[in-house]
C-alpha positions as CSV (number, residue, x, y, z in Angstrom):
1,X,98.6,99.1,86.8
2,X,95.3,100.6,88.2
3,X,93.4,100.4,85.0
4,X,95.2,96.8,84.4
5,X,93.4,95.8,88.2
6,X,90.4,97.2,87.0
7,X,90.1,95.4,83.8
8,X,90.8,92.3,85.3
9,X,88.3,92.8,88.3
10,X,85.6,93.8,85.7
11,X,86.4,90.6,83.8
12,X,86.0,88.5,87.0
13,X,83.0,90.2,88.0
14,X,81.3,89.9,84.4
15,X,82.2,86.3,85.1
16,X,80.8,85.7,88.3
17,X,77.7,87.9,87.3
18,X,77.4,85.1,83.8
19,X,77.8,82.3,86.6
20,X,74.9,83.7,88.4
21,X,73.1,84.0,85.3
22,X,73.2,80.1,84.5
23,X,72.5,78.9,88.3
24,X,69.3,80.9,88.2
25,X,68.3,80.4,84.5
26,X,68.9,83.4,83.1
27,X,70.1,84.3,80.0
28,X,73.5,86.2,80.2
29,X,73.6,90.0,79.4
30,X,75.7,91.1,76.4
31,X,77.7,93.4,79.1
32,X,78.5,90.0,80.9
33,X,79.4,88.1,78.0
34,X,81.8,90.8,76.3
35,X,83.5,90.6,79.9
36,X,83.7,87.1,79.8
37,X,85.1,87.5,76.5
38,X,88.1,89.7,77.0
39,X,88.5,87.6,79.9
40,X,89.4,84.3,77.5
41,X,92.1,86.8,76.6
42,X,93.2,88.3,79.3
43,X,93.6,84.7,81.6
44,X,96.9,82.9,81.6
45,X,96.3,79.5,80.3
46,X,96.9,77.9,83.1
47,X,93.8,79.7,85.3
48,X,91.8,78.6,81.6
49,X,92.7,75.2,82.6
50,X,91.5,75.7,86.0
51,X,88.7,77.2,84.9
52,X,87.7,74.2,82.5
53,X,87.6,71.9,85.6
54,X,85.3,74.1,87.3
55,X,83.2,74.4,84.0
56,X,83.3,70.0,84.1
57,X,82.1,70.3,88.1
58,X,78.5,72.6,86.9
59,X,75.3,70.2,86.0
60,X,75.6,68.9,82.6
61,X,72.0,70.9,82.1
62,X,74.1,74.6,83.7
63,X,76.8,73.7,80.9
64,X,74.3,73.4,78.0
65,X,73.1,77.3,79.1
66,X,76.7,77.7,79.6
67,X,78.1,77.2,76.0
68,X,75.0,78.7,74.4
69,X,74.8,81.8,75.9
70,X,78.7,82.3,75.3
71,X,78.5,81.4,71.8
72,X,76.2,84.4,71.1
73,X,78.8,86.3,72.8
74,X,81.0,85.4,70.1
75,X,83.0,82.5,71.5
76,X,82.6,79.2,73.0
77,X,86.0,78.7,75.2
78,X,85.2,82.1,77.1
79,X,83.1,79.4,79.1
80,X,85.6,77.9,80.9
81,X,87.3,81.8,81.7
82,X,83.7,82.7,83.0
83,X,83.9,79.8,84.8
84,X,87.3,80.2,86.5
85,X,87.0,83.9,87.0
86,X,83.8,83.8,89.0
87,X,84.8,80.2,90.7
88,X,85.9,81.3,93.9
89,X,83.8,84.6,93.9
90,X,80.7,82.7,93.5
91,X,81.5,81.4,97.4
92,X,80.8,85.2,98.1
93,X,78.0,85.7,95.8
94,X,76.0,82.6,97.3
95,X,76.3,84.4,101.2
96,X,75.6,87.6,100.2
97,X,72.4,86.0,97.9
98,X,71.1,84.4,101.1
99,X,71.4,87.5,103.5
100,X,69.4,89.3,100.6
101,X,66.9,86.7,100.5
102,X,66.5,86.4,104.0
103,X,65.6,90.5,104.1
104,X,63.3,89.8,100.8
105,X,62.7,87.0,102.5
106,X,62.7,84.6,99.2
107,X,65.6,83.0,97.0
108,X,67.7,84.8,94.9
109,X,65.1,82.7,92.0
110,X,62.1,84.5,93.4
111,X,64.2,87.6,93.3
112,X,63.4,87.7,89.9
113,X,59.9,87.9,90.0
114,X,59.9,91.4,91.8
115,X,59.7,94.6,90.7
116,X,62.9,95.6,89.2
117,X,64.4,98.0,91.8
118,X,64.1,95.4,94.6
119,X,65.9,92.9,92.2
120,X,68.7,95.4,90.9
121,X,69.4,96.5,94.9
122,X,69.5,92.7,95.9
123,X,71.7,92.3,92.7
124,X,73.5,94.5,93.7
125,X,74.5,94.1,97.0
126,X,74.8,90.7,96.2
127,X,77.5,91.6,93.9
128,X,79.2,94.2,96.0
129,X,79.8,91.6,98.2
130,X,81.6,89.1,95.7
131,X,83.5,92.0,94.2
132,X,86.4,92.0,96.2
133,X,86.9,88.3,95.9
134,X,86.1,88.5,92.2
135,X,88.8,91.1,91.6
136,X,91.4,88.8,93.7
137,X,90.2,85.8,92.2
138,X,90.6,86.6,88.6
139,X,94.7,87.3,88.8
140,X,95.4,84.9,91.7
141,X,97.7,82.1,91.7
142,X,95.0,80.4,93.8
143,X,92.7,80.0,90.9
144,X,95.1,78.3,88.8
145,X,95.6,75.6,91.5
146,X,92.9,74.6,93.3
147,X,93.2,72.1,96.0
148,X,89.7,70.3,94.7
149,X,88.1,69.9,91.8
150,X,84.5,69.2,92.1
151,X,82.8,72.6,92.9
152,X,81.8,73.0,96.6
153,X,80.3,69.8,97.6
154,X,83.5,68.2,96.4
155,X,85.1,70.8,98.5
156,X,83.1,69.9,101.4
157,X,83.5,66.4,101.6
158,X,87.4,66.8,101.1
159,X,87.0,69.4,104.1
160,X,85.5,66.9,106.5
161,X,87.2,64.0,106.1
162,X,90.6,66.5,106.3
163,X,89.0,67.5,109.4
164,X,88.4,64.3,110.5
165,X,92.7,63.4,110.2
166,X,93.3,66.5,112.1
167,X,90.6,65.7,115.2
168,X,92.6,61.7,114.7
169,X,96.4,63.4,114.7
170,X,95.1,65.5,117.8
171,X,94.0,62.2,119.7
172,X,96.7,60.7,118.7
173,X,99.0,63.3,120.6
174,X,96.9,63.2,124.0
175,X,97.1,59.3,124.0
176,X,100.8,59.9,123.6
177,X,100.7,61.9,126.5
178,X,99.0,59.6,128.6
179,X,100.7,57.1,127.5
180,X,103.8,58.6,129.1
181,X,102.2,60.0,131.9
182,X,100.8,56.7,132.8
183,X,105.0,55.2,132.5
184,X,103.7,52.8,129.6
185,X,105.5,53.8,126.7
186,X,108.3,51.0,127.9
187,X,105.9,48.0,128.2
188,X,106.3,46.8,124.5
189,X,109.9,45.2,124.1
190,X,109.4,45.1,120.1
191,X,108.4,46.6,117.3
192,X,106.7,45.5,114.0
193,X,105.8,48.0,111.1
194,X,102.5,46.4,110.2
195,X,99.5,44.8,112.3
196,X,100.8,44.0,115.6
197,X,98.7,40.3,117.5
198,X,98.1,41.5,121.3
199,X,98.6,38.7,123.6
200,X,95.1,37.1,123.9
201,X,95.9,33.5,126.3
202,X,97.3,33.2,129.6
203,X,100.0,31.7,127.5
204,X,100.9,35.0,125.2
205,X,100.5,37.2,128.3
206,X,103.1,35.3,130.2
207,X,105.5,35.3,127.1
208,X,105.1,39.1,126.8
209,X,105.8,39.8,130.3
210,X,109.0,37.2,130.4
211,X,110.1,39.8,127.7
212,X,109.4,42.8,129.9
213,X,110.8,41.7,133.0
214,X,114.2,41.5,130.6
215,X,113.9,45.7,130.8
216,X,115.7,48.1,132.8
217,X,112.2,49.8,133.7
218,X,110.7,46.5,135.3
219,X,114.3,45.7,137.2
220,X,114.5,49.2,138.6
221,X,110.9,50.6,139.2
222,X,108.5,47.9,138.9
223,X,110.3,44.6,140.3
224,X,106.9,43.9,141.7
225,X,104.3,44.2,139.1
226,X,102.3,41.5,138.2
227,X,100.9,40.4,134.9
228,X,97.6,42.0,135.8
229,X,99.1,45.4,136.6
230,X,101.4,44.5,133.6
231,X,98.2,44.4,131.4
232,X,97.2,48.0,131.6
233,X,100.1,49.2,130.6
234,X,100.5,47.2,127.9
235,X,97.0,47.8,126.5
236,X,97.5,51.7,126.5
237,X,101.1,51.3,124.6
238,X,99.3,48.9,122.0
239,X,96.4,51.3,122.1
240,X,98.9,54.0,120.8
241,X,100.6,52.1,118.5
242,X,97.3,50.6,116.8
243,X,95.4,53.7,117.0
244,X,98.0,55.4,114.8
245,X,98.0,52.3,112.2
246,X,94.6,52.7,112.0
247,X,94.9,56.6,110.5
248,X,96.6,55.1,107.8
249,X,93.5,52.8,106.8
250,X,91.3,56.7,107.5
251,X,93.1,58.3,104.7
252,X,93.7,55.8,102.2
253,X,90.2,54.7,102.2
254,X,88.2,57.9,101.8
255,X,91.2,58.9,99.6
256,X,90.4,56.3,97.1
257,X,87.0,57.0,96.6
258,X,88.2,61.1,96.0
259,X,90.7,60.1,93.7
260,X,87.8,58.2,91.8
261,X,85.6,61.2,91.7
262,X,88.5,63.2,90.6
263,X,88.4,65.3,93.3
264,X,91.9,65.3,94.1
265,X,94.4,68.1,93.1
266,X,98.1,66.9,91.6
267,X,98.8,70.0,94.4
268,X,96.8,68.1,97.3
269,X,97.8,64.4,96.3
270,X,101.5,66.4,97.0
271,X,100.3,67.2,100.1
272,X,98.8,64.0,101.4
273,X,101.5,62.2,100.2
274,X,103.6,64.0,102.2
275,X,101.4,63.7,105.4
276,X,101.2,59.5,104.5
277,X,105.3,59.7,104.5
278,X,105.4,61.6,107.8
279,X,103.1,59.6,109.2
280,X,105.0,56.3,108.5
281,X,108.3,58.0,109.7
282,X,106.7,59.3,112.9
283,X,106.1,55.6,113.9
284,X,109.5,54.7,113.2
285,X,110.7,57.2,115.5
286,X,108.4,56.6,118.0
287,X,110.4,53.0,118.2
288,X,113.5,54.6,118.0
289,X,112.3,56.7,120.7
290,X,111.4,53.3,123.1
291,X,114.3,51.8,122.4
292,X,116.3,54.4,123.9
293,X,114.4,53.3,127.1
294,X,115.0,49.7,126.7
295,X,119.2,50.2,127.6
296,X,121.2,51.0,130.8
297,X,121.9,54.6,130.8
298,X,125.6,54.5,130.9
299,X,126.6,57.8,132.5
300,X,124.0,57.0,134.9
301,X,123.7,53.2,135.8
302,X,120.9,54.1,139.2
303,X,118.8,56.3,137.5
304,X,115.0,55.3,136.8
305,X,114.5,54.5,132.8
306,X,113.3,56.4,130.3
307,X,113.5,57.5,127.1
308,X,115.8,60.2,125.4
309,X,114.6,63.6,126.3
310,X,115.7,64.5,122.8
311,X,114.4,61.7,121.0
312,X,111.3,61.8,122.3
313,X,111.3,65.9,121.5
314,X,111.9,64.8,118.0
315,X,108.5,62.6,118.4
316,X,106.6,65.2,119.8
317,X,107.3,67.9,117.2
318,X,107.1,65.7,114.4
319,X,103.1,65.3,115.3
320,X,102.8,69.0,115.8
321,X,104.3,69.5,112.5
322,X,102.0,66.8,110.9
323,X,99.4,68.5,112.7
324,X,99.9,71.8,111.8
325,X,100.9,71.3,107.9
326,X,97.1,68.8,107.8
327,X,95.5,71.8,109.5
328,X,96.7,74.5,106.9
329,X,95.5,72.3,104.3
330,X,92.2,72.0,105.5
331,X,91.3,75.4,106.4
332,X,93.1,76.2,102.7
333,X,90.0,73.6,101.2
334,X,87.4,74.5,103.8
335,X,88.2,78.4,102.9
336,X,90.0,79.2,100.0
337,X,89.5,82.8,99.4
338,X,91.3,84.8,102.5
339,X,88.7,86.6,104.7
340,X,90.7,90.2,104.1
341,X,89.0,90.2,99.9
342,X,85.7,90.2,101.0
343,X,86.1,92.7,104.5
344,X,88.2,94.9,102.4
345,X,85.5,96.0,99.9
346,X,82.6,95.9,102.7
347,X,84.9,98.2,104.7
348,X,86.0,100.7,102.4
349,X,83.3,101.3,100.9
350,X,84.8,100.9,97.8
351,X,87.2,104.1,98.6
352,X,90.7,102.7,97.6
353,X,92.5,104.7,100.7
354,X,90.5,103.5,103.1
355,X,90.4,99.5,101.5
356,X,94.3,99.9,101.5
357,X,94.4,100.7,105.5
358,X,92.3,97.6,105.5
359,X,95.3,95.3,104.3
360,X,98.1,97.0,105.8
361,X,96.4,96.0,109.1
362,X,95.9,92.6,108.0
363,X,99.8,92.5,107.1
364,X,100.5,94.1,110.2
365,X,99.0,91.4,112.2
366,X,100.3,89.2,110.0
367,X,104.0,90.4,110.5
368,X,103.2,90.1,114.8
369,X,101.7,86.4,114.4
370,X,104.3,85.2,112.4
371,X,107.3,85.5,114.7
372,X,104.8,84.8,117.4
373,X,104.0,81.4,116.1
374,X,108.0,80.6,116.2
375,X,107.5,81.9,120.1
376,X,104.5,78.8,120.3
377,X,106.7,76.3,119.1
378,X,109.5,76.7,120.4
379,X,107.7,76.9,123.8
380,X,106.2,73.6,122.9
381,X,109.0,72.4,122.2
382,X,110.6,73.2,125.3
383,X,107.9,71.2,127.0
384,X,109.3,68.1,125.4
385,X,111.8,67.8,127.2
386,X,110.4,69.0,130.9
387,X,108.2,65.6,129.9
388,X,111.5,63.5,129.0
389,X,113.1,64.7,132.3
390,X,109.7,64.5,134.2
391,X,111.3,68.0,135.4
392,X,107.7,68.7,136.0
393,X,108.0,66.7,139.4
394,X,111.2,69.0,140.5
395,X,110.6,72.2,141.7
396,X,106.8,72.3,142.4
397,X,106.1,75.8,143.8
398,X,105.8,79.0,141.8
399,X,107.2,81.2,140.8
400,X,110.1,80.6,142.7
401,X,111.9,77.4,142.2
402,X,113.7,76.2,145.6
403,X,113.0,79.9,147.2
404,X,114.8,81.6,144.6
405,X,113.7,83.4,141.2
406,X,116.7,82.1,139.0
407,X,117.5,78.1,140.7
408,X,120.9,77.5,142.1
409,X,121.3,74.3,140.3
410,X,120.3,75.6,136.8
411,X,124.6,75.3,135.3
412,X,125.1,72.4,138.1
413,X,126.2,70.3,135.0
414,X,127.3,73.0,132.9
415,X,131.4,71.9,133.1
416,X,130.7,68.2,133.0
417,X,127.9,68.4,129.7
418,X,128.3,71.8,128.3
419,X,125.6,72.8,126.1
420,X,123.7,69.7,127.1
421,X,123.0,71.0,130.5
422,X,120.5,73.2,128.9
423,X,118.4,69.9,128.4
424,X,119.3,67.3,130.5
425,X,119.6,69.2,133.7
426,X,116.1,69.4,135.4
427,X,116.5,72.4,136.7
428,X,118.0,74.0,133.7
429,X,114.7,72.9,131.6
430,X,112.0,73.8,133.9
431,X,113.4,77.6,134.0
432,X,114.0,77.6,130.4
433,X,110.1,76.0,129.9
434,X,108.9,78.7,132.7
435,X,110.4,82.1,131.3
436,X,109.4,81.0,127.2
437,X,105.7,80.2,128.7
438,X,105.4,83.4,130.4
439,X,107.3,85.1,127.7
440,X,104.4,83.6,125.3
441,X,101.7,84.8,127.4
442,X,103.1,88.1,127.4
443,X,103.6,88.0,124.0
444,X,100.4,87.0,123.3
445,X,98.4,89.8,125.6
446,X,100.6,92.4,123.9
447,X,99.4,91.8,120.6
448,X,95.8,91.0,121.9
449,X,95.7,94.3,123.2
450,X,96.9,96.2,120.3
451,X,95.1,94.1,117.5
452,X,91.6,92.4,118.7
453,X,89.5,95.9,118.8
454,X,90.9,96.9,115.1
455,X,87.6,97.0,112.9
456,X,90.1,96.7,109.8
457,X,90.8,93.5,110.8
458,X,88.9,90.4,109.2
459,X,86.0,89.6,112.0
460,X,87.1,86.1,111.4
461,X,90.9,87.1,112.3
462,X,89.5,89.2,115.5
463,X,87.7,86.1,116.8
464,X,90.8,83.8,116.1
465,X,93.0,86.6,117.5
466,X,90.3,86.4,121.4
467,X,90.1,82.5,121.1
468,X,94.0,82.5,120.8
469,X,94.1,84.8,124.1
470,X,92.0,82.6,126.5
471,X,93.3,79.4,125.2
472,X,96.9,81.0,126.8
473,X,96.0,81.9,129.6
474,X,94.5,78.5,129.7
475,X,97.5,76.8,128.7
476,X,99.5,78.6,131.1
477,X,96.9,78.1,134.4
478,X,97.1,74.2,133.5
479,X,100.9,74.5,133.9
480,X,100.9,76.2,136.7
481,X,98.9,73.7,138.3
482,X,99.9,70.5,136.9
483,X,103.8,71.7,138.6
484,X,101.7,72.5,142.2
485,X,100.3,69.1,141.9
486,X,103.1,67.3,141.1
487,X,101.9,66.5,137.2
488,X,98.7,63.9,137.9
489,X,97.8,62.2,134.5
490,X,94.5,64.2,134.4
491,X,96.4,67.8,134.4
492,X,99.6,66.9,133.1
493,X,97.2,65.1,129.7
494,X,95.1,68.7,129.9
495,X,98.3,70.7,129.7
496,X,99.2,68.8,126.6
497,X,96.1,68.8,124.7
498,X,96.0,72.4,125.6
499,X,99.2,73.2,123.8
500,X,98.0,71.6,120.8
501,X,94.6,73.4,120.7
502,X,96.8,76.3,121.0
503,X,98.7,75.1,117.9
504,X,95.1,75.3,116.2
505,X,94.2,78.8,117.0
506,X,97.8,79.8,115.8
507,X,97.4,78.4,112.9
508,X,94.1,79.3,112.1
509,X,95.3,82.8,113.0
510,X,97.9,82.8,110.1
511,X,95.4,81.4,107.9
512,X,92.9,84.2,108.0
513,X,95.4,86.5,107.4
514,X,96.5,85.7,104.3
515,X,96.7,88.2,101.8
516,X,96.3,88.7,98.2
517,X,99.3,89.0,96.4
518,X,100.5,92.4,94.7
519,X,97.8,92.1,91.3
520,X,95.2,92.6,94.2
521,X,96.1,96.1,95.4
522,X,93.0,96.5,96.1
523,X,93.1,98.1,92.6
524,X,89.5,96.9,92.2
525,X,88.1,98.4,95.0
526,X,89.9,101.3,94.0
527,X,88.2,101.4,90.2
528,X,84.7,101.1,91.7
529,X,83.6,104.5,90.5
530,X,84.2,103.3,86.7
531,X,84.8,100.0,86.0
532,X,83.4,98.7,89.0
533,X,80.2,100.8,89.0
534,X,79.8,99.0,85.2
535,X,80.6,95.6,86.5
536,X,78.4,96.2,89.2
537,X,75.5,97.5,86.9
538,X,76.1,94.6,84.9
539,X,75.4,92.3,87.4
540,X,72.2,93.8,88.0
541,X,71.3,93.1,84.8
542,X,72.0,89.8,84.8
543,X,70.3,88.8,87.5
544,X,67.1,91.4,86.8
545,X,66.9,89.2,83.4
546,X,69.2,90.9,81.1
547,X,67.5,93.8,80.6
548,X,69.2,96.8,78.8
């Protein structure tokens, strides 16, 4: 299996080394094309197809070099292998090329013209660098589906605009919040799934308000409003609905223009597909939601309007999962190859037992994160319904809650709602939101303790793993003092932006740790003393102008 994971890391590395070769003009050595050879061999066909889509994304002058230099080698589809092998190692080779050339201090082109020991030790390193992607890239399931086609511009550009839906989804959420924070959410009697007309004349607001005053809210709570006062809420309940609308025209538009290019993936147009369907659903609930604000409650006739505590739970974590499945996917285009193939190699200096410790604390971490995540959402989702109760406005002192540790009135309802009293009782849901917060800052020190000062780790994962940490202890300061001041919209808005920026350093937690699956091994860190040291040698030659 060993001399299997050395082969195939060889091949990659004779791949990337080729790839190098054509970006910088340079004739491939014959060691590079034999690798890239057995590699046309050794390559399922599907990572071949990948790799002919990154052979179509090179400049039509790189593919000329391309399929001449491979035909001397003695075949003309080992191309497109070459091409796939080294196509996510050539990320690596590009950074470690520019640290070289900023010691040298030149491009890796002016490299070249040196004298040949300077260019085989920037070679080199260089490829030392890329070896450990190269080796994970060559078996990986990864290569054979790629989120973009289009080489790394293409990649970029998909990146941004992805970023771009996540920063919109994450406004989206915070004008949510002060959208029920501000007791708005109720001032829109209808619902219509396309373009909504605001009410523009004296006329239209007068209608709209006639409709309003129809509501349990304005009966109940706001007998005397006027249409002025009437206005503002309605403008940030339209502002939600519209703002959200107007995602949909964000994606589709851009989207066209990739689709064009033929930048899109069958495996992203999945995944955008999906995020278009739960986008369309979450505005449907969001009406369902409303309208469960627009009836009498009728185990409760007196009590002040609002919506479902679990309904509007079911709103809230169907944007955090939007959120969090749109972030994945861009940090998975943005950063394809996990951090742990490129820090394994630099840390191990190539010595198998010492690479392998590298992984197992990646995995480690991994295994802590994981259930720790569940811990964040569940905690989140717990908030949901302190916001549908406004149990935030009970109970303001801490930690006690009405001078005791454990409230007297947490089973109050316990014989008349069973298991319900666990989220419609106030008291009941601010305990339960209290002990998971605290539980998830404990949770979350633990692990920061044990974990952030690992020099296995990724650096990447260690800076995730610190920006997690004081994001927590953010999160859990705002709650503290949102509940002392009896939830104002500024704190109370904080507190739930907060939770979602949590969400992000979560997720981007669980993204750098991802690790290679079991044809990774480090195997080819391991093989460095033979088949490395020849892929690495080849490399050098390559890039020194295929000498030897």
């Amino acid at each position: 299996m060993a001399a299997r994971g050395g082969l195939r890391s060889m091949t990659a590395l004779g791949a990337l080394a080729h790839r190098a070769a054509v970006q910088v003009g340079v004739p491939a050595s014959s060691a590079a094309a034999a690798a890239a050879v057995a590699s046309s061999r050794a390559m399922a066909p599907a990572a071949v197809a990948a790799a002919t889509r990154a052979v179509a994304s090179c400049p039509p002058a790189s593919r000329v070099m391309m399929h001449q230099h491979m035909s001397r080698g003695g075949t003309t589809s080992a191309a497109a292998a070459a091409a796939g092998a080294g196509h996510l190692a050539w990320r690596a080779f590009s950074r470690a090329a520019a640290s070289a050339a900023a010691v040298a201090p030149r491009a890796p082109r002016a490299l070249l013209l040196q004298s040949p020991p300077v260019v085989r030790s920037a070679a080199m390193t260089a490829a030392r660098a890329a070896y450990s992607s190269a080796a994970a890239a060559a078996p990986a399931a990864a290569l054979a589906h790629p989120l973009v086609f289009g080489g790394a511009a293409a990649e970029r550009a998909v990146g941004w605009w992805l970023v771009g839906g996540c920063a919109w989804v994450y406004s989206m959420v915070v004008l949510g919040g002060l959208t029920r924070l501000t007791r708005s959410g109720l001032s829109m009697t209808d619902w219509k799934f396309n373009w909504e007309q605001p009410p523009l004349s004296a006329e239209d607001w007068t209608r709209e308000f006639a409709k309003y005053k129809q509501s349990p809210e304005f009966r109940k709570t706001n007998v005397s409003m006027t249409v002025e006062e009437y206005k503002f809420i309605y403008w940030m309940e339209y502002s939600h609905r519209m703002w959200g609308r107007c995602l949909g025209f964000y994606f589709v538009l851009p989207l066209t223009y990739f689709v064009a290019r033929g930048y899109v993936t069958g495996a992203l147009a999945r995944r955008l597909g999906l995020f278009f369907t739960l986008g369309a659903t979450q505005g449907m609930i969001g009406w369902w939601m409303v309208k469960s604000g627009l009836v009498e409650n009728a185990e409760n006739p007196t009590e002040v309007p609002r919506v479902s505590p679990y309904r509007l739970a079911t709103h809230l974590t169907g944007a955090f999962t939007i959120y969090t499945l749109m972030l994945w996917t861009t940090f998975s285009v943005m950063f394809p190859a996990p951090p742990v193939v490129e820090h394994a190699v630099e840390y191990s200096g190539a010595m198998q037992s010492v690479g392998a410790k590298v992984v197992a604390a990646v995995r480690k971490l991994r295994g802590v994160v994981l259930p720790l995540s569940g811990l964040v959402a569940v905690t989140a989702a717990s908030g949901a319904y302190v916001a549908g109760m406004d149990a935030g406005r009970a109970y303001n002192t801490f930690p006690l809650m009405g001078g005791r540790i454990f409230p007297e009135e947490y089973w109050a309802q316990w014989e008349q709602k069973g298991w319900r009293n666990f989220f419609e009782n106030t008291a009941a849901v601010q305990f339960n939101h209290r002990v998971l917060a605290l539980t998830t800052l404990g949770a979350v020190s633990y692990t920061w303790f044990k974990h952030s000062g690992n020099a296995r780790l990724p650096l990447a994962s260690r800076a995730v793993l610190n920006t997690m940490m004081l994001v927590t202890c953010a999160q859990v300061a705002l709650g503290i003092s949102a509940l002392l001041y009896h939830v104002p919209v500024s704190l109370g808005a904080l507190h739930q932006a907060n939770a979602l920026t949590l969400f992000t350093a979560v997720v981007g937690l669980v993204h750098t740790l991802r690790v290679p699956g079991p044809a990774f091994a480090l195997a080819g860190v391991g093989a460095m003393g033979a088949a490395g040291a020849g892929a690495v040698a080849a490399a050098a030659r390559v890039a020194g102008g295929g000498s030897g």
